[in-house]
C-alpha positions in Angstrom: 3.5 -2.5 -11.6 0.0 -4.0 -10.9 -0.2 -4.5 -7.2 -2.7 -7.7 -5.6 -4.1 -9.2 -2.8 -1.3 -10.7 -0.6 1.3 -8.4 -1.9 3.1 -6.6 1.1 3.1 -2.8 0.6 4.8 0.0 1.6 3.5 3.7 2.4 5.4 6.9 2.6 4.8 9.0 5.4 3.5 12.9 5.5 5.7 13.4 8.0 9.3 13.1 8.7 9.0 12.3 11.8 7.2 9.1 11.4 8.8 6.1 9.3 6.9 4.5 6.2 3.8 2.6 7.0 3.6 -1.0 6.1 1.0 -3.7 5.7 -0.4 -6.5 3.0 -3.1 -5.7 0.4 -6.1 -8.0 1.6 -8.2 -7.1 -1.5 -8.2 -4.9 -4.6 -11.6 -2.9 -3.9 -11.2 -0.9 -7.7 -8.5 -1.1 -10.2 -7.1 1.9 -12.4 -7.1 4.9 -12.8 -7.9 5.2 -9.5 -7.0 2.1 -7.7 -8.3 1.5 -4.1 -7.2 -1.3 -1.7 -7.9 -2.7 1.6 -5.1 -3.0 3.5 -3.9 -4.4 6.7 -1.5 -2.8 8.8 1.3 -4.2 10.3 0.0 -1.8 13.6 -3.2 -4.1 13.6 -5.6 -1.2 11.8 -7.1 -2.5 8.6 -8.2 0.7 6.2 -9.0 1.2 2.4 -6.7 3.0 1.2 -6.5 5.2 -1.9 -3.0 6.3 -2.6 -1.9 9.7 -4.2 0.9 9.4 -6.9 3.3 7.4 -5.7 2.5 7.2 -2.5 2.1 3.0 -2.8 4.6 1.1 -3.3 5.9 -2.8 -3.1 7.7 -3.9 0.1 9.6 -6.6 -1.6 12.3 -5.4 -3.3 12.0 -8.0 -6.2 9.2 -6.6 -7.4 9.7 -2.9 -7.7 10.2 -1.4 -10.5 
């Protein structure tokens, strides 16, 4: 699954005491093999982010594979 600007996302958390993070991919900033994106949290922080393996995933559940 190729993942895009607008898409919402979905990040597992380290720790089990906090719940997945979530936000919506403002821009692709490099594509594969190592994909980075710029993402804006729902929490208001906006970061790039460069996610292990499957660490990133789609918040809508249509589109996950």
């Amino acid at each position: 699954m190729e993942l895009k600007a607008g898409d919402r996302v979905e990040v597992e958390s380290e720790s089990t005491e906090r719940p997945p993070r979530t936000g919506v991919i403002k821009e692709v900033v490099q594509r594969a093999p190592s994909p980075r994106y710029r993402i804006s949290w729902d929490d208001g922080h906006e970061s790039i982010y460069t996610p292990a393996a499957g660490a990133l995933r789609s918040a809508d559940p249509a589109k996950r594979s």
